[in-house]
C-alpha positions, 0 to 999 in steps of 0.5 A, a space after each residue: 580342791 584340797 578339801 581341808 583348806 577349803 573348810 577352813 577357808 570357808 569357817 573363816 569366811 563365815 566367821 567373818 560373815 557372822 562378825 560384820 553382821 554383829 554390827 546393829 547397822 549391817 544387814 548385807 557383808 561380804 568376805 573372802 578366804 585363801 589359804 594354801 590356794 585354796 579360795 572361797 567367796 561369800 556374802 550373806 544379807 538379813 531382812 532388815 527388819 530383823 533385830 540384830 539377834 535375829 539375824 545372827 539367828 537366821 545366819 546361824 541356822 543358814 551356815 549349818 544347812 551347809 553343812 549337807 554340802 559337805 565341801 562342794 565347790 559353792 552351797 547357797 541357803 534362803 530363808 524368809 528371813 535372809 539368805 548366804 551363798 558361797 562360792 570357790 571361784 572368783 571370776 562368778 562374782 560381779 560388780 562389788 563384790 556381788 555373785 552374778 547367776 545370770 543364768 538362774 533368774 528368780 524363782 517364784 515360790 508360792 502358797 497353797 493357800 488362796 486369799 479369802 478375800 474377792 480375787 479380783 480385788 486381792 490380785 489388784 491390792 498385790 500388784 499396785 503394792 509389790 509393783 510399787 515396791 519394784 519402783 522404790 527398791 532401787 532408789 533407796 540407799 539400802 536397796 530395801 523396802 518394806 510396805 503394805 497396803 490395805 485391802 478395803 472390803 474386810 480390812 486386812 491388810 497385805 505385807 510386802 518386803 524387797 531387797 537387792 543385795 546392798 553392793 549390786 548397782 541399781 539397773 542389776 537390783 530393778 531388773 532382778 526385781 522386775 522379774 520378780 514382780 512377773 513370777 510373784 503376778 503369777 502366785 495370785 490368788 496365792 495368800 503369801 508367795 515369795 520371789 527368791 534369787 540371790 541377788 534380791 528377794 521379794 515377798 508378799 503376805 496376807 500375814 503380817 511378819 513385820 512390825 507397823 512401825 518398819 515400814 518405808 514410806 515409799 512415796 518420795 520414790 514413786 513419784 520421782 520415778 516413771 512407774 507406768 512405764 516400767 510397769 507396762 513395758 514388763 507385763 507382757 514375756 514378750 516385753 520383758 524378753 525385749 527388755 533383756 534382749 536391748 539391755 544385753 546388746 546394750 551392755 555388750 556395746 558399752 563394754 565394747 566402747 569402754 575397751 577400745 576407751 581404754 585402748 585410746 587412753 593407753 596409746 595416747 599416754 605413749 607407753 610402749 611394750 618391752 623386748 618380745 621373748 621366744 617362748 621357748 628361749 624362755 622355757 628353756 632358761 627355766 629348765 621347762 619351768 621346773 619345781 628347783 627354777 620356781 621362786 613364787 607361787 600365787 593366785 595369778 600363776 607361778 615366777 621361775 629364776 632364770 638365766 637369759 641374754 648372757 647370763 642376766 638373771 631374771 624373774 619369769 611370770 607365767 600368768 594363770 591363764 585360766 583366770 578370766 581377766 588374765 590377757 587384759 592384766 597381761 597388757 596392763 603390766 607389759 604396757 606399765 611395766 615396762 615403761 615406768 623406771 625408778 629405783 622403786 619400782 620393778 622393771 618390766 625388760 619383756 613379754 613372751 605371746 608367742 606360746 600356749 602361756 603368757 610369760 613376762 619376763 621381769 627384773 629379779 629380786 633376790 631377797 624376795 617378797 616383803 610379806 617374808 620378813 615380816 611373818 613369812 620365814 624371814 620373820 624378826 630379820 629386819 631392824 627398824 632402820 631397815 623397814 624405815 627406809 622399805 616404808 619411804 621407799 614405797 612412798 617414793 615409788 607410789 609418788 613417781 606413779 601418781 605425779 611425777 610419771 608423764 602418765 597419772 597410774 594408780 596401782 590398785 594393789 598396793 600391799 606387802 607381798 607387791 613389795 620386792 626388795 632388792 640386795 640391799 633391802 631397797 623396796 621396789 612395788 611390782 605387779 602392774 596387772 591391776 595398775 590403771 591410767 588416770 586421766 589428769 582433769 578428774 578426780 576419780 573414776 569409778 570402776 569395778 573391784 580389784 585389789 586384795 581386802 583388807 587394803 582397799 579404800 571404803 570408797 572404792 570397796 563400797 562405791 568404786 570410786 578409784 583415785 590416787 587415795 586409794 593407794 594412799 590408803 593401801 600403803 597406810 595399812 601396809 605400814 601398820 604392817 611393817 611396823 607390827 610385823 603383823 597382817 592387817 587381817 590378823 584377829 583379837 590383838 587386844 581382846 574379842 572386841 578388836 578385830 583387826 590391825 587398823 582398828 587395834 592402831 586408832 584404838 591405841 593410838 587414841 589412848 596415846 599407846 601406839 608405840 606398843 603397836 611395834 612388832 615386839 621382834 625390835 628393839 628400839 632405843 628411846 630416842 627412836 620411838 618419837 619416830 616410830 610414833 609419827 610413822 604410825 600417826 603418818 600410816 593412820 592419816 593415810 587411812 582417813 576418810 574421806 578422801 580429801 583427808 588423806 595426804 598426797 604421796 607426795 606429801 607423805 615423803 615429805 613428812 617422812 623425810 622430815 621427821 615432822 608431825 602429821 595434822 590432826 587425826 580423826 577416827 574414821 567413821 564406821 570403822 566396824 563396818 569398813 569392807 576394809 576388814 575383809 581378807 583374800 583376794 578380788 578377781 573381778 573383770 575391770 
């Protein structure tokens, strides 16, 4: 681990980390860094009782407890008041971005103090109120809960909070909570105990540490839940290891019958692998895949020039099969690759299975990645003309994907460094490890995270709703790209109150001033800048939400095949909370 990279990613993670939550809305954030291979995943959740100012207080104090971690590989700080943890590698975090620690479920951290009340009738005020809470939690919107509950003999009163990290489904939030509930039982007659894991905490407290008027009126969700049967069916280790023990064999039948869906679904649609290579032909065409053979490098592993079949250049992708998730994107871009055929898209001509590494083997494309012309070293090389023709050419690619291929795909991954270009600065979307089949009869399905932030839909990114307007909304931001010549996670274009490319694009379009938007390496006639204005205006109705108010790819190329105007444009709602703002990389199973 190169320990400069690493701090500088995690100082940026934090930053942003610290940016989201400056927001009065936002209690949970989530961000992710990469630099120089270098990865750090993080999240930090506030008490929502807290004021803006004293969350960034309790975060601020957070971060600079970490600093004893020195640049160790994760560090995790909770407090009363709120808790972050981040990690380096991607394959620990589960669904939506939450990091999973099955293996350290919460820990109860109790007082000294004993109550001053009767025992019998303390325990029982405490128990009725946090196993209350446990029924309520998971069924609010924000998977938090603050109550409290009065103890009759000498009127005091008892506080209690709950709350699961906001992106973790709710069977994750009630059975982190239920377990919670067993070890803060275990407190009493405790005065004030605590239940820490990091993907919820519960607390309760004789003394009072929030306000009367923050309280969650908890009835609505006690009565549409079976509390007496969740209750029971944990009082007891051995009914709570049962309940582990189904669930786990549970979830291991599912994930099962969900593979073999995924399996029906790919023969049924009648795509077929590419020619199988001999490991070691392909070794050997790579001069053992040697540094003056290598072309690209990135988190799913290394590409290599190579010569094969006569002479035919070729790019070979060895995939980093340390990933966890590397045999099933193997599948997903032998099976896609090399089936789809468009002058947009990147062939797919074999696979290598037969040696210690997965290796596929890929039409080459000499000018490289996208992402190099427009900040990489090839910066200020592309006229318009030439990043036009790259903008319709990827929306003619995503549109054979999503309707006019014989099989629905949604490509998940859609930004500048996916788009290769070939002699003649023709774009064609590559990497179909992500890619996923969708069936013809529904409009979306939900699915775990993949993609790169700062490209996903808020849907997606919050929900896991995946439909084709996901990458719709990948290739709105990956044309305010091209025309800025700037990444869609650059910071402060205009000032510290904007932060990053697509908010900077409605805010100038919204003054009637996104031509200043163009990358100031152009020079454009007048007579092309009405132009310039209506891709602008195209990319941002591709950033809409909801979804039904984003075009079609379809309808995108004819829009820019047309030179028409696009319909009318709203600002998207919450745009300072979008996850869409985010950066780095997602590695989560699927």
């Amino acid at each position: 681990m190169n320990g400069e990279f690493y701090i500088k990613n995690l100082n940026t993670a934090f930053s942003s980390l610290r940016l989201q939550l400056s927001d009065p809305q936002v209690y949970y954030a989530f961000a992710q860094a990469m630099d120089n291979d270098e990865y750090v995943y993080s999240f930090a959740l506030c008490r929502e009782y807290l004021s803006t100012s004293q969350c960034l207080a309790c975060f601020d104090s957070a971060v600079n407890e970490t600093k004893a971690c020195g640049s160790g590989d994760g560090g995790n700080v909770v407090y009363d008041d709120c808790s972050i943890r981040y990690e380096n590698y991607g394959h620990i975090f589960g669904d939506k971005g939450v990091i999973l620690d099955t293996n350290a479920p919460p820990s109860g951290v109790c007082s000294n103090e004993s109550a001053s009340q009767p025992i019998t009738t303390f325990n029982k005020i405490v128990e009725n109120l946090i196993s209350d809470i446990v029924v309520a939690t998971p069924t609010t919107s924000n998977f938090y809960v603050a109550s409290s509950s009065d103890v009759t003999t000498n009127s005091a009163t008892v506080y209690a909070v709950a709350q699961c990290a906001k992106n973790t489904s709710q069977a994750i939030c009630r059975n982190c909570l239920n377990t919670a509930y067993n070890n803060l039982k275990g407190c009493l007659p405790s005065s004030e105990g605590r239940a820490i894991d990091f993907l919820c905490f519960m607390r309760y407290s004789k003394s009072q540490f929030f306000q009367s008027n923050q309280t969650t009126n908890i009835i609505p969700f006690i009565k549409s839940s079976n509390k007496s049967g969740m209750i029971a069916g944990i009082s007891s280790g051995i009914g709570l290891f049962m309940l582990i023990l189904v669930s786990w064999l549970w979830y291991r039948h599912l994930k099962k019958l969900n593979t073999v869906k995924k399996g029906n679904l790919l023969a049924q649609s009648g795509l077929q692998g590419g020619k199988c290579y001999r490991y070691q032909d392909l070794q050997l065409a790579t001069h053992n895949f040697g540094e003056e053979c290598r072309i690209g490098k990135g988190g799913f592993g290394e590409v290599f020039k190579a010569f094969i079949d006569d002479g035919n250049i070729v790019a070979v992708k060895r995939l980093n099969v340390s990933c966890g998730r590397a045999k099933i994107d193997f599948e997903n871009e032998v099976r896609l690759g090399s089936n789809v055929q468009h002058r947009n898209l990147v062939r797919l001509q074999g696979s290598s299975t037969d040696g210690p590494e997965l290796l596929l083997v890929l039409e080459y494309m000499p000018q490289g990645s996208l992402d190099k012309f427009l900040w990489g070293e090839k910066r200020g090389t592309l006229n318009w003309k030439k990043r036009y023709d790259i903008i319709l050419g990827v929306a003619r690619g995503l549109a054979h994907l999503h309707n006019e291929f014989h099989v629905k795909i949604v490509h998940r991954d859609i930004k500048s460094n996916n788009i290769l270009l070939d002699d003649d600065f023709q774009p064609k979307i590559a990497d179909f490890g992500l890619a996923r089949l969708q069936p013809d009869d529904i409009t979306h399905v939900s699915t775990r995270l993949a993609g790169t932030l700062g490209y996903l839909a808020p849907e997606y990114a919050n929900k896991g709703h995946l439909s084709k307007r996901v990458d719709t909304f990948s290739f709105g931001i990956m044309t305010l790209e091209v025309i800025s010549g700037r990444k869609c996670t650059d910071e402060n274009f205009s000032g510290p109150d904007t932060s990053h490319l697509h908010e900077h694009a409605w805010q100038l379009y919204e003054r009637g001033m996104h031509i200043e938007l163009m990358d100031k390496a152009l020079c454009i006639e007048e007579y092309h800048q009405e132009k310039v204005k209506k891709t602008i205006e195209i990319a941002l109705l591709c950033t809409q939400s909801p979804p039904s108010s984003r075009p079609t790819m379809s309808e995108v190329v004819l829009m820019l095949s047309s030179g028409s105007s696009p319909s009318l444009l709203r600002s998207p709602p919450s745009l300072l909370r979008s996850p869409t703002r985010l950066r780095g990389l997602l590695l989560f199973e699927t």
